[in-house]
C-alpha positions in Angstrom: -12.8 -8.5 22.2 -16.1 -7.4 23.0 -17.6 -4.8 20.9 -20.1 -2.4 21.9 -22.7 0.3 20.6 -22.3 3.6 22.5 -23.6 7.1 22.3 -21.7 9.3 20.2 -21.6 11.9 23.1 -20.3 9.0 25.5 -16.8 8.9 23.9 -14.2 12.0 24.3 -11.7 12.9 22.4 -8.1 12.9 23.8 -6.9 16.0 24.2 -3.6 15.7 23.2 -4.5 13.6 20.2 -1.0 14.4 17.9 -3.2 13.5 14.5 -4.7 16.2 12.5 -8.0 15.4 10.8 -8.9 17.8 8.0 -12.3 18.6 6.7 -11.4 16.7 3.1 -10.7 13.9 5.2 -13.2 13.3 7.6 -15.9 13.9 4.8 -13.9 10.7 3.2 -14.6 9.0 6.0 -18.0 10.2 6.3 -18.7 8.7 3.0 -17.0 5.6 3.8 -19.0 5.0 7.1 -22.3 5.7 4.4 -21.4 3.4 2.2 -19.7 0.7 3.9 -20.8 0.9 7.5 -18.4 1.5 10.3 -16.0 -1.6 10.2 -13.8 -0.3 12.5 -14.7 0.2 16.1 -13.0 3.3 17.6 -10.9 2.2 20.7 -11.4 3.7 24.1 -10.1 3.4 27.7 -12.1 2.7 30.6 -13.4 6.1 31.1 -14.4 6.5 27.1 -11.5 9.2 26.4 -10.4 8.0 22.8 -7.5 5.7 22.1 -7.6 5.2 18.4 -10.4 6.6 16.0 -10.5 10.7 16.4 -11.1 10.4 12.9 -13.7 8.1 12.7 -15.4 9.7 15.4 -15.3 13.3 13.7 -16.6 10.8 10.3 -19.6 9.3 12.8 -20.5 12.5 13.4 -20.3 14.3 9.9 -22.1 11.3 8.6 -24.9 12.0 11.1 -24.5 8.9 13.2 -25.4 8.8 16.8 -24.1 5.4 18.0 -20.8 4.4 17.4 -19.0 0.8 18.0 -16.3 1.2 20.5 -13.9 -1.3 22.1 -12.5 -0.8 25.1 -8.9 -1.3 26.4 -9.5 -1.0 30.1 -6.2 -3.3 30.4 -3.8 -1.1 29.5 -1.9 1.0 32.0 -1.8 4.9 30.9 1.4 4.4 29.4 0.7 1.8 27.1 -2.6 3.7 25.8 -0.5 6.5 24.9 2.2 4.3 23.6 -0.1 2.7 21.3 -1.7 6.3 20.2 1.3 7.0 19.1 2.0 3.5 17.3 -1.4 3.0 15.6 -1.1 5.9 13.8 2.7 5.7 13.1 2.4 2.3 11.8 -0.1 3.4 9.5 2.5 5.4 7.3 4.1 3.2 4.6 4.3 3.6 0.6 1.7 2.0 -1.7 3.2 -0.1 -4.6 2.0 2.3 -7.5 1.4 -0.4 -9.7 -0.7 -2.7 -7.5 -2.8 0.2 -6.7 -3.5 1.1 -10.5 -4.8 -2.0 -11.0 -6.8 -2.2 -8.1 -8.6 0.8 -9.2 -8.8 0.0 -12.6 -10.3 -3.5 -11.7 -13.0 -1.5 -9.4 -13.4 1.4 -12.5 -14.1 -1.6 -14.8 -17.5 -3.1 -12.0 -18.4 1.1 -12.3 -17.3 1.5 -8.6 -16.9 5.1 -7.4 -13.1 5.3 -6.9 -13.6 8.2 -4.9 -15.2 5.9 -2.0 -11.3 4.8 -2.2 -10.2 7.6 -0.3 -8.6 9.0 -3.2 -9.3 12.4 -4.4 -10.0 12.6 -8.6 -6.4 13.9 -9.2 -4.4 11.1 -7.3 -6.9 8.4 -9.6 -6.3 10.1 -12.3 -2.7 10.1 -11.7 -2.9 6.7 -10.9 -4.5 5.1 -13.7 -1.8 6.4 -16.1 0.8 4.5 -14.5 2.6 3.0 -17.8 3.6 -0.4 -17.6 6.7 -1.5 -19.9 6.7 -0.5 -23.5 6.3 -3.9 -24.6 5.5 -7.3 -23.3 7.7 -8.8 -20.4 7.5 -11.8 -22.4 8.5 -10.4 -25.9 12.2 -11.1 -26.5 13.9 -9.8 -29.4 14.5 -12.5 -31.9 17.9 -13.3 -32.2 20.4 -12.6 -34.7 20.7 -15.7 -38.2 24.5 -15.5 -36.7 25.2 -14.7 -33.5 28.9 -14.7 -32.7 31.1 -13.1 -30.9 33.9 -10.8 -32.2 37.8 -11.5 -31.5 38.7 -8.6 -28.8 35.4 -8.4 -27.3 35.5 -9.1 -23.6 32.4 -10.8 -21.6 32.1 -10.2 -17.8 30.5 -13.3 -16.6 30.9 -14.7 -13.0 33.1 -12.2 -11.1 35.6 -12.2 -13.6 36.4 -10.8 -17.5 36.6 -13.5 -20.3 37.6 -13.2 -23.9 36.3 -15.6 -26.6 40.1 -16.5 -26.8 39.3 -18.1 -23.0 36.7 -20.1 -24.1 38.3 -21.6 -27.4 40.4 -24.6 -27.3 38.0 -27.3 -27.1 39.7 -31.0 -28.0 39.4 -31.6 -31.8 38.2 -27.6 -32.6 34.7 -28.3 -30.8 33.0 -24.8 -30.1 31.0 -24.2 -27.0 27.2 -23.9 -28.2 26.4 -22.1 -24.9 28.1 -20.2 -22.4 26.8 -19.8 -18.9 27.8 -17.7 -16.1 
């Protein structure tokens, strides 16, 4: 893959691009080319229309950048460039795992990162960093009781089937199981 450093005004967008960028987002992106450079090329065909990267594009520009890294995919046949328009952004939808993502941002908050350089807005951080984790400690278990026995008439489920104590007693010489397992 062979990247190169092109013009701003040498790429086009594609007209029919199916992705709307609005101006919240492409100043997002403006601030993440600032701060973290532009990472990721924007893909073109042979003649510079845009594959993948409106956004980043519209972010180059907001950001005042004149030359841009492109990539281009002059092997593809027409279809397949708009084939994979349509499955580079579609494959980009999926959920976040709420609690991975507190702590990521918690773990930035703590080196005095601006979580806004994230992509989040304040809201959604804020939102996210009062995820609750369990009331108490996954590890705490309750201690158990000085006696613990069952009652006659109670009925365990255990195994696919329904046991009574009355199942379980019996043992040669009036031994009591300890321990019951399922």
């Amino acid at each position: 893959m062979k990247i190169e450093h092109v013009n701003i005004t040498e790429i086009t967008p594609y007209p029919g691009n199916t992705k709307a960028h609005p101006p919240e987002q492409v100043k997002k992106i403006a601030r993440s080319i600032l701060e973290y450079g532009f990472q990721v090329p924007i893909l073109v065909d042979g003649e510079g229309v845009i594959i993948a990267g409106h956004g980043r594009r519209l972010g180059a520009i907001e950001a005042g950048k004149e030359t841009v890294p492109v990539v281009r995919l002059d092997h593809l046949t027409e279809a397949q460039v708009r084939a994979f328009r349509l499955m580079d952004n579609r494959s980009n939808e999926s959920d976040w795992i709420p609690e991975e993502l507190a702590n990521e941002l918690k773990a930035l908050s703590l080196e005095g990162f601006d979580l806004e350089l994230t992509g989040f807005d304040g809201q959604e951080i804020e939102a996210l960093l009062e995820i609750k984790e369990g009331l108490t400690d996954p590890d705490d278990v309750p201690d158990l009781p000085s006696d613990p026995v069952t009652k006659l008439g109670d009925v365990w489920q255990m195994g696919g089937g329904c046991w009574s104590p009355s199942d379980l007693w019996g043992l040669p010489g009036g031994a009591r199981y300890e321990q019951v397992d399922a």
